[in-house]
Each structure stands twice: as C-alpha cells, then as structure tokens.
C-alpha positions in Angstrom: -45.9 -64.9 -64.3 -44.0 -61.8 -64.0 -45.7 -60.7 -60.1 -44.8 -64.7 -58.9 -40.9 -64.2 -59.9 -40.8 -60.9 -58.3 -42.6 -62.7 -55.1 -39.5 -65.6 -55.4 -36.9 -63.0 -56.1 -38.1 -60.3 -52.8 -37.9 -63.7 -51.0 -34.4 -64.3 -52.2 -33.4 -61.1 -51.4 -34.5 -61.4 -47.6 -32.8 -64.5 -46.9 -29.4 -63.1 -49.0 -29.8 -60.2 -46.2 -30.4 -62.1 -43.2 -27.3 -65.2 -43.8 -25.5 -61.1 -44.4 -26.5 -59.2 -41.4 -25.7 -62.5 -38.9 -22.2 -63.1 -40.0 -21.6 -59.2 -39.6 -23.8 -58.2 -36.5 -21.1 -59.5 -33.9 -18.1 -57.6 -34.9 -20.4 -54.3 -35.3 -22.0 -54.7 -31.6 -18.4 -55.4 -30.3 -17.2 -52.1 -32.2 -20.5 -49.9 -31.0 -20.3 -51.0 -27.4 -16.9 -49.1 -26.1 -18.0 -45.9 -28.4 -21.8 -46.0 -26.0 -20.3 -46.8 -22.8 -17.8 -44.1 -23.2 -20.7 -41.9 -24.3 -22.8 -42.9 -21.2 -19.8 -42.2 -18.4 -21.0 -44.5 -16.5 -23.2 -42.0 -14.8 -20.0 -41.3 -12.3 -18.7 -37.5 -11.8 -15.9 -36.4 -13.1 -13.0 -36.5 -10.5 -10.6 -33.5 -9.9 -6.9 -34.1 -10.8 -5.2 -35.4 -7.8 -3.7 -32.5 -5.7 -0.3 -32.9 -4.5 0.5 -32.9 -0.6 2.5 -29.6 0.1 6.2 -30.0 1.6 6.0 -29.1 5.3 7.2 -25.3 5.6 6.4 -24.9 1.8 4.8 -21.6 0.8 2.8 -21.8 -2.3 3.4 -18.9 -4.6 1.2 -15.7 -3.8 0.7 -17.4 -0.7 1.0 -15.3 2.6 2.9 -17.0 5.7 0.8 -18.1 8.0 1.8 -17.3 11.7 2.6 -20.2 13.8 3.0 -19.6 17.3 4.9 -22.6 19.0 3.4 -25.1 17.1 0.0 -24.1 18.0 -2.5 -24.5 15.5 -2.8 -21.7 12.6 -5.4 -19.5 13.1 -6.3 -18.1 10.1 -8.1 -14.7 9.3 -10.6 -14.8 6.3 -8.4 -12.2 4.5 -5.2 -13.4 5.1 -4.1 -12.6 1.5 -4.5 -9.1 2.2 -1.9 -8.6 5.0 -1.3 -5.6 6.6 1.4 -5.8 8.6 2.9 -9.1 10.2 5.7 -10.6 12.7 6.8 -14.1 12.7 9.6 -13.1 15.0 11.4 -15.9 13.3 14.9 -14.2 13.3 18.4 -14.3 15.1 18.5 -13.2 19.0 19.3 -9.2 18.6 18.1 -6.1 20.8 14.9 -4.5 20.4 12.6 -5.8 17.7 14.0 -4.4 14.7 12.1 -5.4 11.2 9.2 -7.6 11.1 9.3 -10.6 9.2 7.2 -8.8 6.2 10.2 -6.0 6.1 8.5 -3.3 8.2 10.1 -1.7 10.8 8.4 -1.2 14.6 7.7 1.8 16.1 6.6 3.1 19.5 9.2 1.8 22.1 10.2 -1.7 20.4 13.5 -0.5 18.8 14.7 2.0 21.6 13.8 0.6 25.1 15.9 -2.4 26.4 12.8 -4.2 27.5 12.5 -5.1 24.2 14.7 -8.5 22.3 14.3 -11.1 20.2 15.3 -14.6 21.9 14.9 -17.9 20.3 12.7 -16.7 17.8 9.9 -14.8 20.0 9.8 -11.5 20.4 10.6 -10.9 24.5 9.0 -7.5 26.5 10.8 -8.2 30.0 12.6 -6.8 33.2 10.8 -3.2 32.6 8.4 -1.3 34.9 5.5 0.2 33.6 3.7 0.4 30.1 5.6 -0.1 26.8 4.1 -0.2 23.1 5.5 -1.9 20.2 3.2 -0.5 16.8 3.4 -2.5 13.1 2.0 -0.8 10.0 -0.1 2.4 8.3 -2.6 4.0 10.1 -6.5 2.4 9.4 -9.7 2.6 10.5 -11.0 -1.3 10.3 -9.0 -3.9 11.2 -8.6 -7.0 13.0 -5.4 -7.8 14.8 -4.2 -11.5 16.4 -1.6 -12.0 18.5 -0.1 -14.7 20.4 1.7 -14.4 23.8 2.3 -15.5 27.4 3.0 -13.7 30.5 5.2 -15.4 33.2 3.2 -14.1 36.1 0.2 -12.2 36.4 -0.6 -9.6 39.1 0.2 -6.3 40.4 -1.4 -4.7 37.4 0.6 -6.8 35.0 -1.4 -7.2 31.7 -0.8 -8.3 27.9 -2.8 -5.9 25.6 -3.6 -6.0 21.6 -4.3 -2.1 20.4 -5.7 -0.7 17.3 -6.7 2.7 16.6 -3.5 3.9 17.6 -2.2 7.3 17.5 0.5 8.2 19.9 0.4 6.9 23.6 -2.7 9.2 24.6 -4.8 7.7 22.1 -5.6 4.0 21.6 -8.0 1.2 22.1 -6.4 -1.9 23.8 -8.1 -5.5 24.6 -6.1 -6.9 27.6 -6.0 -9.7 29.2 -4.8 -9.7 33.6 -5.3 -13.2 34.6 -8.8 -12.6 35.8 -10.4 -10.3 32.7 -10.6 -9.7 29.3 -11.3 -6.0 28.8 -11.0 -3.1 26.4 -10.1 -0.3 27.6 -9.9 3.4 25.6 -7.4 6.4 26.0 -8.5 9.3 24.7 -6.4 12.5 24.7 -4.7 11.4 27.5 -7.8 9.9 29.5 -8.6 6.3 29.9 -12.0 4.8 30.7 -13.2 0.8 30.8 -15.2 0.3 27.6 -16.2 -3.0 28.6 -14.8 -6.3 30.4 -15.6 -10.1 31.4 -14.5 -12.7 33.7 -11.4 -15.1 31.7 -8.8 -16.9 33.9 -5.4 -16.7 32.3 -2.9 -19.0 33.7 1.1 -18.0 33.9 3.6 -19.3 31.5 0.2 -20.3 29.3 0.1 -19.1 25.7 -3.3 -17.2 24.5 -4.4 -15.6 21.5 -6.0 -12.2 21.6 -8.1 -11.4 18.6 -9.3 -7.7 18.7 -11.2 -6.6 15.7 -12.6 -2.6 14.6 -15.1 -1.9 12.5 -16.9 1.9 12.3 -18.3 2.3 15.9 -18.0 -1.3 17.1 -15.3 -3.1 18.7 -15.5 -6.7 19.1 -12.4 -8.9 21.7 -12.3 -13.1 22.1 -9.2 -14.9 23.8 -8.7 -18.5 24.1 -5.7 -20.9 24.4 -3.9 -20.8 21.8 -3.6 -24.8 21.8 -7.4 -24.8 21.2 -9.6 -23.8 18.9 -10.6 -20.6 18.4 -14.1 -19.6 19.7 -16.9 -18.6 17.4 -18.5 -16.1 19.7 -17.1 -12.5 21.0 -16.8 -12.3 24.3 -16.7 -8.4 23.7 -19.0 -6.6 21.3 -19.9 -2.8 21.8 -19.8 0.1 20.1 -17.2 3.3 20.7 -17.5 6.1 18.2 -14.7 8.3 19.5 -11.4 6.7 17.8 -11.8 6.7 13.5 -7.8 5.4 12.7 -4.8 4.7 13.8 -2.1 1.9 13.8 -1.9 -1.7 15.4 0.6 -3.0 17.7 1.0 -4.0 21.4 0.5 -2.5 24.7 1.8 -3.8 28.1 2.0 -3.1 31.6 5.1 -5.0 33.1 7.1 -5.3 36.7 10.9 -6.0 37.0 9.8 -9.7 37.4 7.8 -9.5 34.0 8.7 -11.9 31.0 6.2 -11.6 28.2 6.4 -13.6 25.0 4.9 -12.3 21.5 5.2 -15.4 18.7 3.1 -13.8 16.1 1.2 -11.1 14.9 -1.1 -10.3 12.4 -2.8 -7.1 11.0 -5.7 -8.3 8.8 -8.6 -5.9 6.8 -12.0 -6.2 8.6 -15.5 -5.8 7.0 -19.0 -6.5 8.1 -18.6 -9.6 6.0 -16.3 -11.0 8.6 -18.8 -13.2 10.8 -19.3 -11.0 13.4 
C-alpha cells in the first residue's frame, strides 16, 4: 500500500513540474538569449574607433612637417620623426636665406652672397656665376638628404647638386643633376673626381627630387619628377671610404642667366634598415 502511493504521488509530482516549467520556459529563453548572443559576438572582429579626418594643413602634435614642394606629393622619409635639419622656405620674400623653417640658421654662402633670396615662398640661387653652397645642420656621418628644385635652363656646366659629408668647400660629396646625368661627384682636399654617373634627361623649368643618402662606405643617389612617384631602385649605389662626416646642404654651379628654385629640404638619419 505504502510503495503504490509513493508511485501516484512521484507521478503527481512530474506532472505539477511539467504544467510549472511550460508556463515559465518562455520568459527564461527570452531572458537567456540576449545574455548568449552577446556572449557569442557574433563571430565579427572588433572594429577600431572611427578615426577622425585631419584638417588640411593640420599638424598633429609630435608630428614633424612634412615638406611640400608645390603641391607635389609628400615624399616621406622612414624616419621623419627624427629630423635633422629642414627648410620649408615658407616665409616672407627677404635676402639671402636666413633661418630655416625648423629655426636653424644656413651657412656656407646662403646668408652673405646676393645670389641667394627667398621669393614667393621658395628659396631662389640666381643671376650668379660659378659655384655657391647653402649648408643646414650638425656635422654626421649617415644621413639621407631630399630636396626639391628646378633649374630654368640647363647647359654650360649649369647643375643642381645635393651634398652630404660636408666640410668646407674642398671637401664634400654631391649628387647632381645637368640635364643629361645624374652623378656623384667627390672633393677631396681640394681635388674632385666622378664617383659614378648615369644617363637622366632633366627638362628646364621641371621640378625633380634629388634623394642622396650615406651610409659607412656606401653612397646611394635616385631622381625623379617630383610630380611622380618616387622610384624604388638607386640609380647610384657604390661605395667611397674617404669622407666619414660632415654637414648637408646644397651645391650649384650657375651662369648669369641661372634661376634655380629649392622648395624643400630635408636631412633625415639613415641606417642599413632603410631599404636600400
């Protein structure tokens, strides 16, 4: 008697927890669900906080300016941050070149021969005879320098030159271009010798970048125009142990007739790390 009205009771009991867990089982899925999808995250990536387009001539803090040379495209150097020495030549019309735009002040001939001026914001080496140097910036040993410029007319020895390892006028290597070549040339205590140089057409009034880079022995030299991108390949790589240090800057050869326009320059560290 006793095991039959447990039997009946146990049975009770079930159908008590059944009517119990189907009036209850909808409002606990529908509170479960959100908890599991969230869980889950929909298998999707999380997405990176939506970055804010910069104002146009905006310079985010710590960041350095980036030289712009007529509108051309930047061309950036891997180690930008760490800036050497650098002219926008974004400043009122004055004689000579005076202070760079990063406060430094050039040497050589840029602020005491006449051939020398800033006009509407480029820095002007024209109506001279001969060679003239503008230099930006401490003496090192590897660097890699970019400039931007145009010469008005090419010929009779006319030629627009990036130098590095510069000393005084006696001691220097320069990449030039003279409308038919790019070369780098050396001048050593007073003496100067071809290093190296290759066919490049450069066209009058036409603006090129010159990008001349040191490191140890070797020397490496590309140019392109400066409206196009910038080539991945030297067009000049060898190596010349005889200059260690020295500063950056420019070196020219000009006529009376001359006009050559600088719009920027940059003095960047160079490492092996730099895809030579």
């Amino acid at each position: 008697m006793n095991k039959r009205l447990s039997i009946i009771t146990l049975i009770i009991m079930l159908v008590i927890g059944g009517l119990i867990a189907g009036i209850y089982s909808g409002p606990i899925q529908k509170a479960l669900t959100p908890a599991m999808t969230n869980a889950m995250g929909n298998n999707k990536a999380p997405q990176p906080p939506a970055m804010q387009p910069n104002k146009p001539g905006a310079n985010q803090p710590g960041q350095a300016k980036t030289p712009n040379a007529g509108g051309m495209p930047n061309q950036m150097n891997p180690n930008q941050a760490n800036v050497l020495a650098q002219d926008t030549f974004q400043r009122t019309n004055q004689p000579f070149w005076g202070q760079s735009s990063d406060g430094r002040k050039w040497e050589g001939d840029a602020n005491t021969s006449k051939v020398f001026s800033i006009t509407g914001a480029t820095g002007l080496i024209s109506h001279g005879q001969g060679t003239a140097n503008a230099v930006l910036g401490t003496a090192t040993d590897n660097v890699d320098v970019l400039a931007n410029g145009s010469i008005n007319q090419f010929g009779n020895g006319v030629n627009l030159g990036v130098v590095l390892r510069w000393t005084n006028g006696q001691n220097w290597y320069k990449a030039l271009i003279d409308g038919q070549h790019l070369s780098i040339l050396k001048r050593v205590n007073g003496t100067s010798t071809q290093v190296r140089s290759v066919g490049f057409d450069a066209q009058n009034d036409k603006l090129y970048s010159i990008r001349f880079r040191a490191i140890g022995a070797m020397l490496f030299a590309k140019v392109w125009r400066s409206n196009s991108p910038e080539p991945n390949n030297w067009q000049i790589s060898i190596s010349d142990p005889e200059l260690k240090t020295g500063q950056a800057g420019l070196r020219v050869v000009v006529q009376p007739t001359t006009v050559i326009s600088i719009t920027s320059f940059i003095v960047t560290p160079a490492n092996m790390g730099n895809d030579l």
